[in-house]
GURO-739629 format. One record per residue (C-alpha): x, y, z; residue number from 1. Coordinates in steps of 0.5 Angstrom, whole numbers, plus 500, padded with zeros to 3 digits. Example, Ala and Ser with C-alpha at 12.3 -4.5 7.8 and 13.67 -1.06 7.14 Angstrom:
BEGIN
{c1->525; c2->491; c3->516; num->1}
{c1->527; c2->498; c3->514; num->2}
//
This chain:
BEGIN
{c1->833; c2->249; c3->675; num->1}
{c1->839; c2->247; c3->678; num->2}
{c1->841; c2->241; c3->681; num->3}
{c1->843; c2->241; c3->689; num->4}
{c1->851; c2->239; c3->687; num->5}
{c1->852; c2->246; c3->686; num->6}
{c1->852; c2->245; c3->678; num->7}
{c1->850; c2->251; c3->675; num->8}
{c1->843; c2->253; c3->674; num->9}
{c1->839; c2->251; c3->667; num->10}
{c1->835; c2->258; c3->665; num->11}
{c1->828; c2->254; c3->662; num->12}
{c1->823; c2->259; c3->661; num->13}
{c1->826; c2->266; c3->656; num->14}
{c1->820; c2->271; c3->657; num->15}
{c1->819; c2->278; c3->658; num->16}
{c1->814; c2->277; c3->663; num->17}
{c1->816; c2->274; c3->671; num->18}
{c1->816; c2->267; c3->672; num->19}
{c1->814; c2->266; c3->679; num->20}
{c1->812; c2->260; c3->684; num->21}
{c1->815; c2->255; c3->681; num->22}
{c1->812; c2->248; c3->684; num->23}
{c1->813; c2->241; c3->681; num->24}
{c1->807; c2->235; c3->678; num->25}
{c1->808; c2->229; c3->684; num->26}
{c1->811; c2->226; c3->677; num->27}
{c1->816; c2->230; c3->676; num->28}
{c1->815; c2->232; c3->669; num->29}
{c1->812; c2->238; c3->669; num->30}
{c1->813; c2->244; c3->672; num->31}
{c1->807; c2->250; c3->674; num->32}
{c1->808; c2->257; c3->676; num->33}
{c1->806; c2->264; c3->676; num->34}
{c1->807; c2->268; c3->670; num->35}
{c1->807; c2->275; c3->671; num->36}
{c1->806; c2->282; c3->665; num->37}
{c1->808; c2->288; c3->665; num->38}
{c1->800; c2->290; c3->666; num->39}
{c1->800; c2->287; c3->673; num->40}
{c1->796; c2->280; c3->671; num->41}
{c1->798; c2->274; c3->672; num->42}
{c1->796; c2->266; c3->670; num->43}
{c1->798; c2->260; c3->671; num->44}
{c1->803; c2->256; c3->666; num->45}
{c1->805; c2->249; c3->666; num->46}
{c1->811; c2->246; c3->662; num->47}
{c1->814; c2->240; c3->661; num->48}
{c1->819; c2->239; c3->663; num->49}
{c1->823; c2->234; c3->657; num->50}
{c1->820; c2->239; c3->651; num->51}
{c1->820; c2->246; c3->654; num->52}
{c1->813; c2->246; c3->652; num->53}
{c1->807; c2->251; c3->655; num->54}
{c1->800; c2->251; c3->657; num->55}
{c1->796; c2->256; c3->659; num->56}
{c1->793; c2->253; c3->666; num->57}
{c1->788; c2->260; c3->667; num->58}
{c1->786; c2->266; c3->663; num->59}
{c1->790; c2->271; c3->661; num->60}
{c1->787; c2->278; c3->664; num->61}
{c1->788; c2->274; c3->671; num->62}
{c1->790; c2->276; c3->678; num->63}
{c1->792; c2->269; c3->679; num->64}
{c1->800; c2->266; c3->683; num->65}
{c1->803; c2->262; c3->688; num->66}
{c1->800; c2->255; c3->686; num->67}
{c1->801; c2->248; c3->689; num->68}
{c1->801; c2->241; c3->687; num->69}
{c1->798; c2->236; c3->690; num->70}
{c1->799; c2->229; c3->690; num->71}
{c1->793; c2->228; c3->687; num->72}
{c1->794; c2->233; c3->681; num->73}
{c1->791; c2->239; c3->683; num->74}
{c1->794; c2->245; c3->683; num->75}
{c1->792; c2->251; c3->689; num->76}
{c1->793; c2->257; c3->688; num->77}
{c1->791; c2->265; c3->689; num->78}
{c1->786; c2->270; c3->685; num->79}
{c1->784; c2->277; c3->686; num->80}
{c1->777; c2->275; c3->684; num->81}
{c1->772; c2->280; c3->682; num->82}
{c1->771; c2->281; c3->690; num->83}
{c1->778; c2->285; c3->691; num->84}
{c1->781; c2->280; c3->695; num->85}
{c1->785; c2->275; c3->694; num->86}
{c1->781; c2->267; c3->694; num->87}
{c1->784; c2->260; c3->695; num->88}
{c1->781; c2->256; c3->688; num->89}
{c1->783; c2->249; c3->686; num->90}
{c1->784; c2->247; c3->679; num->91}
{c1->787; c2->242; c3->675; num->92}
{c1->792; c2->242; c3->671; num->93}
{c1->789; c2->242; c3->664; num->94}
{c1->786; c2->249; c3->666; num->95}
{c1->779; c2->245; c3->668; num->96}
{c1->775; c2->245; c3->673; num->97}
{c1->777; c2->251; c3->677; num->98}
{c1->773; c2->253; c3->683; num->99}
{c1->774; c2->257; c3->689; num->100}
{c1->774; c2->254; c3->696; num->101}
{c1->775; c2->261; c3->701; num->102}
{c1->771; c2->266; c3->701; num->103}
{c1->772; c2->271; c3->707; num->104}
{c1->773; c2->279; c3->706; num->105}
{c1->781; c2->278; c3->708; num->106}
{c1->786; c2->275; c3->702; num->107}
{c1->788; c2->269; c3->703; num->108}
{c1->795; c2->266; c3->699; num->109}
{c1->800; c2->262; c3->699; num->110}
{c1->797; c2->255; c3->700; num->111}
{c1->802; c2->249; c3->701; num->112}
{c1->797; c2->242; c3->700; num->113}
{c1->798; c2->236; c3->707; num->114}
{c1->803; c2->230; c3->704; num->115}
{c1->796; c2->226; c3->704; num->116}
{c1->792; c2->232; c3->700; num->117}
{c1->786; c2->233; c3->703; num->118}
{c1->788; c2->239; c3->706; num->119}
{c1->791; c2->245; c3->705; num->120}
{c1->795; c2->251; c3->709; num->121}
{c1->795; c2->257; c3->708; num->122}
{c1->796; c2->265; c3->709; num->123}
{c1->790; c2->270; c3->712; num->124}
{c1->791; c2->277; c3->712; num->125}
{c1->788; c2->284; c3->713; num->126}
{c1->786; c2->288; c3->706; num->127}
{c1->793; c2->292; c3->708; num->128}
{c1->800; c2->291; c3->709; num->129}
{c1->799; c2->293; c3->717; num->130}
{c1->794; c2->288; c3->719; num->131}
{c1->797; c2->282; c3->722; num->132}
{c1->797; c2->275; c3->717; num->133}
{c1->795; c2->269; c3->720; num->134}
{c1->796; c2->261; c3->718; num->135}
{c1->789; c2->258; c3->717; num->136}
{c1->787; c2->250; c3->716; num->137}
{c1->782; c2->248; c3->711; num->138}
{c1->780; c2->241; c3->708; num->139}
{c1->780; c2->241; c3->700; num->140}
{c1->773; c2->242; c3->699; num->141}
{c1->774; c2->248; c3->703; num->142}
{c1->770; c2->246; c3->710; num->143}
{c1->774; c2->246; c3->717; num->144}
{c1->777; c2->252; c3->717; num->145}
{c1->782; c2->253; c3->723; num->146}
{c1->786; c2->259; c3->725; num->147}
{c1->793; c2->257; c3->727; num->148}
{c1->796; c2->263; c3->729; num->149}
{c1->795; c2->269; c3->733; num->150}
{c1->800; c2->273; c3->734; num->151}
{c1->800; c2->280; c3->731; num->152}
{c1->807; c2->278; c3->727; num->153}
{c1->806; c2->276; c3->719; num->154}
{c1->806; c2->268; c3->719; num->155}
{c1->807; c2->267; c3->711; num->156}
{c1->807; c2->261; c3->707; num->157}
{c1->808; c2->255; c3->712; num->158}
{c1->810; c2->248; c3->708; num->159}
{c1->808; c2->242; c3->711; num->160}
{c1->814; c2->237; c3->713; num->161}
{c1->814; c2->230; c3->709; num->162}
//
């Protein structure tokens, strides 16, 4: 972590593994984030913040990354499931009630929650690195699906304006 006056960086996790897609609770006391092992896996882990203290969020033997945090308290996230691809899926960030909302033969990633938190934009792409990636819309309960862009570039991780 660091803050935006320049002050050197405070290193808060001290793992072997990679920790990626840092996102912060709407409280600002916690913190969720990828967590990545030699085996090529990745879970989702939460901490809090005062203590350095770390939960699991999803099982070990996952391929899940790249979470969100809503201003609701749900996280957003990507998982290679059993099908091969990548799927957007919800959680909570005690680990309960994961469920996926996409569910297209394409990988679907890098999902960024609306300020109001019904919907959420995100990354659809080919099963390889040539075919084109494309921003979508979807609601939260996974209706409303609306593809943004069409151009044969590679949209990647759009953000919403505050």
């Amino acid at each position: 972590m660091a803050d935006i006056d320049g002050s050197p960086a405070t290193r808060v996790t001290h793992t072997a593994g990679d920790d990626l897609h840092p996102t912060w609770s709407p409280d600002g006391k916690y913190l969720a984030f990828n967590r990545a092992d030699a085996s090529g896996h990745s879970r989702l882990i939460r901490m809090r913040l005062s203590t350095l203290a770390q939960t699991a969020i999803t099982a070990s033997g996952s391929h899940d990354w790249a979470p969100d945090w809503s201003h609701g308290n749900r996280i957003a996230f990507s998982r290679v499931d059993s099908s091969g691809y990548a799927r957007l899926y919800l959680v909570r960030p005690d680990g309960t009630g994961p469920h996926r909302i996409t569910a297209a033969r394409l990988n679907d990633k890098n999902p960024s929650w609306s300020p109001d938190g019904t919907r959420l934009v995100f990354t659809r792409g080919g099963a390889d690195d040539g075919d084109p990636e494309h921003l979508f819309l979807v609601r939260a309960d996974g209706t409303g699906l609306t593809q943004l862009t069409k151009s044969d570039s590679h949209d990647l991780e759009a953000d919403w304006r505050p």
